[in-house]
N, C-alpha and C positions, 0 to 999 in steps of 0.2 A: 504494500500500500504506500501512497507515496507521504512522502514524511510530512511534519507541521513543524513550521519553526518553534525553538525554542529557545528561549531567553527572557531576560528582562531587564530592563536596562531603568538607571536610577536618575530618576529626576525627580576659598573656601574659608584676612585677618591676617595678623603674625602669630605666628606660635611657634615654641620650642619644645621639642620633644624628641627622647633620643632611641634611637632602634636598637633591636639585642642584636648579641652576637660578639664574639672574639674574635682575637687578633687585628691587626694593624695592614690592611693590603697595600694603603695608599704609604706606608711609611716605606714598605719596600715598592720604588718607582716601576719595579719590571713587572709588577702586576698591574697596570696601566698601558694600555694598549695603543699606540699611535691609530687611531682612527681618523680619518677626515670623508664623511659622506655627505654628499650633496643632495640635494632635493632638485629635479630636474627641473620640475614646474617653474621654481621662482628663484633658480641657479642660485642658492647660497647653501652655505651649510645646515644640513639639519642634524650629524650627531659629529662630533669632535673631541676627541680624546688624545691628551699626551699629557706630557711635561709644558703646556699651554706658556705658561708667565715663569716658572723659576719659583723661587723662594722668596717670597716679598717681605715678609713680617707684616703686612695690612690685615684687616679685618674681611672675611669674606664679601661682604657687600661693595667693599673698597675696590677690591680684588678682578669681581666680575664686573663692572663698571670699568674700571680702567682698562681691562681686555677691549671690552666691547667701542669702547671711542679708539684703543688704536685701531681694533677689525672694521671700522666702518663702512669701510670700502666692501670687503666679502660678505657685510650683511645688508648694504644697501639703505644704510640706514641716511643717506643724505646730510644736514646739517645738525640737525638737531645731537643732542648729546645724548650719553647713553643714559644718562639720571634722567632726562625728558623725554626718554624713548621705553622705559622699564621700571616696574615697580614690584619690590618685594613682595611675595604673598605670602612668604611662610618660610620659617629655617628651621631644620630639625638638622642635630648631631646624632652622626651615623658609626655606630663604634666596631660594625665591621673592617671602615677604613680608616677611621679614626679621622673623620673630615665635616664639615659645615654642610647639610646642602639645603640652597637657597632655590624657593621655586618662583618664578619671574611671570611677567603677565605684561604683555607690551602693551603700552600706549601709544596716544596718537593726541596729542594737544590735552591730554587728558581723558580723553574717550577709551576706555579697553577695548582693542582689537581681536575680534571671536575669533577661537581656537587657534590665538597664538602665544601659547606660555612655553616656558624653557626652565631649566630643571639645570645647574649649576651645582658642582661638588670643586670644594677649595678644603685640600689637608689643611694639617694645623701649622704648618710653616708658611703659611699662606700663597699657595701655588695654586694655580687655577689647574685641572685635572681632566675635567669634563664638561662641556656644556654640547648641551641634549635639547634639540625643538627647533622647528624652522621661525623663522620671522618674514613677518609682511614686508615684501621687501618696496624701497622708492615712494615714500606716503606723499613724499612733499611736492611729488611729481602727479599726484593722482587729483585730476580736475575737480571731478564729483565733491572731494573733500576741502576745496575751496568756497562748494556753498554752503550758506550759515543758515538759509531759508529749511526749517523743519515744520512737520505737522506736529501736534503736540502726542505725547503718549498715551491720550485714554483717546484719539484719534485712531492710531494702529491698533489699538485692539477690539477698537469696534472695526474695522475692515477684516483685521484676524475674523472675529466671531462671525462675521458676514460670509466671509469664504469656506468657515466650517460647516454653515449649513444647517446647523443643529442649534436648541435653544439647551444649554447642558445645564446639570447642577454642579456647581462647582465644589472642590476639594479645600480647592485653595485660591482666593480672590484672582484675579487675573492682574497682570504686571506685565510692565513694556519699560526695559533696558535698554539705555543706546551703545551700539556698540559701531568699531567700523568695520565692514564685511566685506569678504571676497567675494564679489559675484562672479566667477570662470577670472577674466580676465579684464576684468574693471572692478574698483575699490569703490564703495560708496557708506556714509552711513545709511544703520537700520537700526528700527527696533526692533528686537528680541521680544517678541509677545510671547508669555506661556500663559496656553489653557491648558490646567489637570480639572477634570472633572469624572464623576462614576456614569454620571446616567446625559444621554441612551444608552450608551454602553460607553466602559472605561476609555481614557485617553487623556493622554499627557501632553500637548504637541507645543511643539515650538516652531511659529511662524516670524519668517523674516520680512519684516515691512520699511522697502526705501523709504527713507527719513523725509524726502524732498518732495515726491512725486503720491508714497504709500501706494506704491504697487509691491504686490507678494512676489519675492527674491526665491524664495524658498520654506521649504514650509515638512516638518516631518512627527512620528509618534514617538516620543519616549518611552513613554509606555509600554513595553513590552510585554507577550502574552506566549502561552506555552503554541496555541492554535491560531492560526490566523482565520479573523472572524469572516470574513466573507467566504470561509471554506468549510466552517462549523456546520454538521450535519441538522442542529438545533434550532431552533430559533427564538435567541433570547428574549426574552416579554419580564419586563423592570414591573417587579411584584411590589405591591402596596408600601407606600413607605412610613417610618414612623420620625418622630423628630430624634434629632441626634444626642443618643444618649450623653450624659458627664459620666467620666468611665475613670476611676480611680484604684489603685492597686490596694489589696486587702490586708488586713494588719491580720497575723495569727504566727503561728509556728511552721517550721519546714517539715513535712510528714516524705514518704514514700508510698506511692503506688503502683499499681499495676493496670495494664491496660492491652487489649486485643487492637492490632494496626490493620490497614486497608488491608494486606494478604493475610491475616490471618495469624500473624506472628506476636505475639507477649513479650513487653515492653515495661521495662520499670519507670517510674514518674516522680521527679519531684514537681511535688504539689505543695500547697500552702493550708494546714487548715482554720480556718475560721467562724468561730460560733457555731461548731458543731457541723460545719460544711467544709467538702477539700475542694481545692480552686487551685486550675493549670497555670499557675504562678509558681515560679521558681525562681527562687531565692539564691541558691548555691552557688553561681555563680558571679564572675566580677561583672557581669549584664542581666539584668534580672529577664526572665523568658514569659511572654505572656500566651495565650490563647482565645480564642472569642469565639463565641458561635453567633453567626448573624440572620440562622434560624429562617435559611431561602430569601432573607430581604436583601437590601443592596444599603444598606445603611451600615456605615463602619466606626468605631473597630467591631459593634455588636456585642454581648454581653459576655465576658468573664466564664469560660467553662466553669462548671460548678457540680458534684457529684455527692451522694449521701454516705459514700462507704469507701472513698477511695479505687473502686475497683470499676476501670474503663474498660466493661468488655461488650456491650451494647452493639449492636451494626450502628448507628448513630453513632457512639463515641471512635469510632475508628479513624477518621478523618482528623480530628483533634489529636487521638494519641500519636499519630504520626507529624503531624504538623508540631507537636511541643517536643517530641523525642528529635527528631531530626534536626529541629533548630539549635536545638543543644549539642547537639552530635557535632554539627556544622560550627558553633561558640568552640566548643570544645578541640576539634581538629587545626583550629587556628590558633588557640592559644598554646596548645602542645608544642604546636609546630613553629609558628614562629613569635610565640608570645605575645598575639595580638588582641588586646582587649576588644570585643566585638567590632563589629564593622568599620567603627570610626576610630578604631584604637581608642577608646576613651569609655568605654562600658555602656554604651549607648543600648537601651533596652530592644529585645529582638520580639516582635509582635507580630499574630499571625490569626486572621478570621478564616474561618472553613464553613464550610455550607452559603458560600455566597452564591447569592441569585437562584434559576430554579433549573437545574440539569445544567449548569455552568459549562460549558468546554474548557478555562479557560483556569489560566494561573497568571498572576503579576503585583508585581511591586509598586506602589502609588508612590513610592516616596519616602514615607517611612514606616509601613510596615506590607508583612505580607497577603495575600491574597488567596485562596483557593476555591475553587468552584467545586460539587460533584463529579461532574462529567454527565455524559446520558447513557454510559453503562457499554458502549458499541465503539465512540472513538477513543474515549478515557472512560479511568474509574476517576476514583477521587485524587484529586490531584497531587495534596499532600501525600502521597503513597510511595513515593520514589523520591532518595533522600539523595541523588546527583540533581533531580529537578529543585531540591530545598539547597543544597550547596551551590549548585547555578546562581540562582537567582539572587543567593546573598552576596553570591562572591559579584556580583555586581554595582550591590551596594560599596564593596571592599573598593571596588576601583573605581566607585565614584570620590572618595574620602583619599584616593591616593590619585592615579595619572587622569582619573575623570575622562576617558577617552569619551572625544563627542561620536555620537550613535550614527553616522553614516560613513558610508565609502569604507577604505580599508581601516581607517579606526575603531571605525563600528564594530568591522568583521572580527579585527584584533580584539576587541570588547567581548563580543561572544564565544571566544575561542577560548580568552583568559575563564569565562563561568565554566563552559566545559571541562578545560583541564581542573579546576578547582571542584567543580560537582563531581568529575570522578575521583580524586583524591579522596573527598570525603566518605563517597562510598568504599572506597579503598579500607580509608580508617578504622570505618564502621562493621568492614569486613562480612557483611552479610551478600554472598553471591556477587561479589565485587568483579565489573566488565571494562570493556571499552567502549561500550553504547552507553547514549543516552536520550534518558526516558523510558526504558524496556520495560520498567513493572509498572506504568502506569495508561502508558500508551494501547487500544487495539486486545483491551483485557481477552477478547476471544479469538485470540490470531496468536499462535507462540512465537516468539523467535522474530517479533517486531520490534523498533524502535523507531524515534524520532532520526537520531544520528547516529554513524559510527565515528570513532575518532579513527579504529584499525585501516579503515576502506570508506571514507567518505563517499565515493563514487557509488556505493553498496543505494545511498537514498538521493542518489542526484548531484549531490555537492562535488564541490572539485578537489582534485588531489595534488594539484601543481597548478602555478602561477600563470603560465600558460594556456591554461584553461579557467579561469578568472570568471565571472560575471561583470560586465562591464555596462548593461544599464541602469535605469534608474527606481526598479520597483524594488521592494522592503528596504529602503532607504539606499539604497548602491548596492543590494547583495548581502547584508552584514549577514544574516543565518546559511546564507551561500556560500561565499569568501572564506566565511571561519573551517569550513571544510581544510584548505590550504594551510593554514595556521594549527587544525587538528591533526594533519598528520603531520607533519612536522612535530610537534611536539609526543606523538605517538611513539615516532622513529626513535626520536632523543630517549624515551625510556626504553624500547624491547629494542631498539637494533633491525636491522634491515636495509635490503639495498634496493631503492626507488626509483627509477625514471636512469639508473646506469649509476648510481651514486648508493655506495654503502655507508651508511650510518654505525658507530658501533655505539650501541646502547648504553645508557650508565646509570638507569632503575629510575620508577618513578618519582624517588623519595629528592633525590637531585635535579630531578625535572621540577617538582615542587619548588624546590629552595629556590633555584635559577628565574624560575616564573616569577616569584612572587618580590624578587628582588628588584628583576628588571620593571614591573610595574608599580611598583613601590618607589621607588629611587630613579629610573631612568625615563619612563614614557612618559607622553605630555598628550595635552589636549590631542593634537590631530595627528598623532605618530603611525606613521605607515608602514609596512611592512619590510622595508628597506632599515629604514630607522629601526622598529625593532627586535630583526635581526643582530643591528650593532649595541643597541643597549641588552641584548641577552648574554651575548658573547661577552661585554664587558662585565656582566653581572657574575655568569662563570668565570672568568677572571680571579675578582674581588674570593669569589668563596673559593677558586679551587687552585688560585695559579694561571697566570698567563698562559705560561706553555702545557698546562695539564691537559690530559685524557677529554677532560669534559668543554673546555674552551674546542677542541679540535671535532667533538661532538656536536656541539652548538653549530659552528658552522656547516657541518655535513648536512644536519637535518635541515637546516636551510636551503643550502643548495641542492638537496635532494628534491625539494620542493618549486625550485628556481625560483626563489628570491636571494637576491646580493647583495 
C-alpha cells in the first residue's frame, strides 16, 4: 500500500548553557577539519572549518565579528559591518571541545533575514574554529529593500486568512513578523503571518506576505501529521465543542501502575494519586509527563487521565497507556543518552491528548504538546501505538529548540530524516521488536509486514535512495517526507554497513550514529542547512567525538557519498 507521510514538524534570547560530554577536541587542532563548502545558489560559504583566526585572546562574540568584517568580500556582505549585519541569539559552552558556541541571526537595517542564522564555535584561546550557515548574500544591492512603503501587519494576515479559505478556530492569536525574504532570486521584505489553528481541521501554516504590494511569496503547513488529509480514507466531521477547559496538574503522591497498550502488551505507569484517584501525571522525572483524554472532541489538552485502581487495562485506556509510557520512554532515551532534559533541554513538560476527534487518521504536534487520533481501524489503529511514531515526532520538537530547520526543501527533508533516525533509536532503546521501518505497529493494522517508511530501502514505499533521484517539485513543501528517504539511508549505511550505488560504507553501530546525529544538529545545522552543509557539519561532528582521522569520520563521509551528496 503506498505509504502516508510521517512526521511532525514544531511550530529562540541569550542564554548560556553548557552540553555534556568529555574531553577537549578543539584543544587538540587536528581534530578540526579544514572544510570550506560553498552554497552554489548564492556562491559564498555555507560550512567553514579550520584554524579560521589563530589564537586571539578576545571574547567569542569579538572573535566572530572580527572574522566576518575581514570575510566581507566571501560573504557579500557589502558595506555595512559585521555588528550591523549579525546579532547574537544564544551562546552555550560546549565541553566536548571545550569552546563558546554562538548562534547568529543576520540582519538587514534591523529586520531579521528568514532562515538565515549561522552557528559559530571559538575555543577558549579565542580562535575562530567553525562557522556553519549561509548568509543572504549583496542586501545593499537589493532594490525591493530600498522601499520603506509597507502594509501594516494585521493587513497580511487578513490577506493570509483570505487565501486560507477557511474561517479557523485558533490555537494561538495570529501574528505577522517582518522579516527580509528570499523570493528565488529577488530579496524583498515580508510578513511572516502564522495561523495555528484545530478546526476545520489542524494546521499550523506560515504565509509569506510582500511587505509592499501583500501579495502571497509563499505560503506552507507546519503542522505536521502522520497521514496526509486529502488521502484519509475518513472523513473528519469537528464533533460538538465544549469551552476550553483550565487544566492544572494534580497535587498527590507518585504511585505505580499498570496498564494494557494499543497491541496488547502491559506496561508499568507512573501515575500520581490524588484524593483517592490515580492520574497519568508523572512526576519522576526532570519533565513532568502529562496525558489527557479529549473524549472524540477537538478541544485541547482535554481532561487529565484519571483511573479508580490504578490499573489501565480497558480497550479505552490503551491509547493513553501508550501515549504516557512512550513519552517517557522517549524523556528517558534522551536523557540516558545525551543528558538532555526534555525537548528544550530545560525540563519542559511532555503532554499528550489521545482520542482526538472521531476515527482520527491523524497524529501531530501543535506546538506544545502532542496529539493522537484513533484511526478508523483499516488505515491506523491508534496512533499512540508505535513508540518511533512518539520518538519522531518529539524529536522534532528536539530540533526545533536546537538547528530549528525550517520545514521545506532539503531542510525540511533533513528535518524529517533527523525524527526518523531518532524515532528509531528510541525504539531501539525501548527494545520491544526494534526495526528499521517506520510506523509498522500502527500503520494498515490488517496488512503485516506494512509500514509508513523504510530507513533499510526507502525505495521499498516510493522514496528515494540517492540524491540523484531527489524530488524536485513543489508538493509536501519540496518533498520533505520524500527527500528524507536520501538522508535515511545514508544514515542507515553509517550504522549496518553496506555498499550503495558502487560505494561501500563500513558501519560503526547505531549507538554512534546516534551520538554523531545528535551532535551535528545540536551544535552544527542552522535554519536552512542543506544537504551539502550537513554532510560537513556530521563529518565534523564525528571528528569532535571520535578523531579527525578515525574509523567513523571516514564513515560519515562514505555514507554520504554513497548516497551522492558532497
Amino acid at each position: 500500500m503506498k505509504k502516508k507521510s510521517l512526521a511532525l514538524v514544531l511550530a529562540t534570547g541569550m542564554a548560556v548553557t553548557t552540553f555534556g560530554g568529555t574531553g577537549s577536541a578543539f584543544a587538540d587542532s587536528k581534530n578540526v577539519l579544514s572544510t570550506k563548502k560553498y552554497n552554489e545558489t548564492v556562491q559564498s560559504p555555507e560550512f567553514i572549518s579550520g584554524d579560521l583566526t589563530g589564537a586571539t585572546g578576545k571574547k567569542a562574540e569579538t572573535v566572530v565579528f572580527d572574522y566576518l568584517n575581514a570575510a566581507k568580500g566571501d560573504y557579500k556582505l557589502g558595506e555595512k559591518s559585521a555588528q550591523d549585519s549579525f546579532k547574537v541569539k544564544q551562546a552555550k559552552k560546549d565541553a566536548v571541545t571545550d569552546s563558546t558556541v554562538l548562534r547568529l541571526q543576520q540582519v538587514y537595517e534591523g529586520v531579521p533575514v528568514w532562515g538565515s542564522t549561522q552557528v559559530a564555535h571559538v575555543s577558549k584561546d579565542g580562535s575562530l574554529k567553525v562557522l556553519s550557515g549561509t548568509v543572504a548574500p549583496d542586501l545593499d544591492k537589493k532594490e525591493k529593500l530600498k522601499n520603506k512603503n509597507k502594509i501594516e501587519g494585521a493587513k497580511a494576515i487578513e490577506i493570509a486568512q483570505k487565501d486560507l479559505g477557511v474561517t479557523p478556530k485558533y490555537e494561538v492569536e495570529p501574528k505577522a513578523d517582518l522579516y527580509v525574504y528570499q523570493n528565488g532570486e529577488e530579496t524583498t521584505y515580508a510578513y511572516v503571518v502564522n495561523l495555528n489553528f484545530l478546526e476545520p481541521s489542524p494546521g499550523n501554516y506560515y504565509y509569506f506576505i510582500e511587505a509592499d504590494s501583500g501579495k502571497v511569496l509563499n505560503k506552507y503547513n507546519k503542522l505536521d501529521h502522520v497521514a496526509n488529509e486529502d488521502k484519509s480514507p475518513v472523513k473528519q466531521e469537528a464533533p460538538k465543542q465544549e469551552a476550553k477547559p483550565a487544566v492544572k496538574p494534580v497535587t498527590g503522591t507518585n504511585a505505580v501502575g499498570t496498564g494494557k497498550g494499543v497491541l496488547g502488551d502491559t506496561k508499568s505507569l507512573n501515575t500520581t494519586l490524588s484524593a483517592s484517584s490515580y492520574y497519568l501525571q508523572d512526576n519522576t522525572r526532570g519533565a513532568t509527563i502529562f496525558t489527557y483524554d479529549a473524549k472524540n472532541r477537538t478541544t485541547l489538552p482535554g481532561t487529565l487521565w484519571v483511573d479508580a485502581d490504578n490499573v489501565f487495562n480497558a480497550a479505552y485506556d490503551a491509547a493513553a497507556v501508550d501515549a504516557h509510557y512512550y513519552a517517557g520512554k522517549t524523556y528517558d532515551y534522551y536523557k540516558a543518552t545525551f543528558n538532555r532534559n526534555s525537548i528544550n533541554d530545560a525540563g519542559a513538560p511532555l503532554k499528550s491528548t489521545v482520542h482526538y476527534g472521531s476515527k482520527y487518521n491523524n497524529a501531530f504536534w501543535n506546538g506544545s504538546q502532542m496529539v493522537y487520533g484513533d484511526g478508523d481501524g483499516v488505515t491506523f489503529t491508534s496512533l499512540s501505538g508505535g513508540i518511533d511514531v512518539i520518538g519522531h515526532e518529539l524529536t522534532h520538537a528536539v530540533t526545533e529548540y536546537s538547528s530549528d530547520l525550517i520545514y521545506q526543501n532539503e531542510s525540511g527533508a533533513l528535518n524529517e530524516a533527523i525524527s526518523d533516525v531518532f524515532g528509531t533509536l528510541v525504539e531501539y532503546y525501548d527494545n520491544r521488536n526494534p526495526d528499521w521501518e517506520i510506523g509498522e505497529d500502527i500503520y494498515t493494522p490488517g496488512k503485516a509486514g506494512d509500514a509508513l517508511r523504510s530507513m533499510s530501502d526507502p525505495t521499498k514505499y516510493g522514496d528515494p535512495d540517492h540524491y540523484s533521484k531527489r524530488y524536485t517539485g513543489t508538493s509536501d513543501n519540496g518533498g520533505v517526507h520524500t527527500n528524507s528517504g536520501i538522508i535515511n539511508k545514508a544514515a542507515y549505511l553509517l550504522a549496518n554497513g553496506g555498499t550503495h550505488y558502487g560505494v561501500t560504507v563500513n558501519g560503526i553501530g547505531k549507538d554512534k550514529v546516534g551520538a554523531i546525529y545528535y551532535r551535528a544538529n545540536t551544535q552544527y545545522f542552522t535554519q536552512s542547512t542543506t544537504f551539502s552543509q550537513a554532510r560537513a557539519g556530521l563529518v565534523q561532528a564525528a571528528a569532535d567525538l571520535y578523531g579527525a582521522s578515525s574509523a567513523e569520520v571516514a564513515a560519515v563521509k562514505q555514507s554520504y557519498s554513497a548516497v551522492g551528496v558532497n
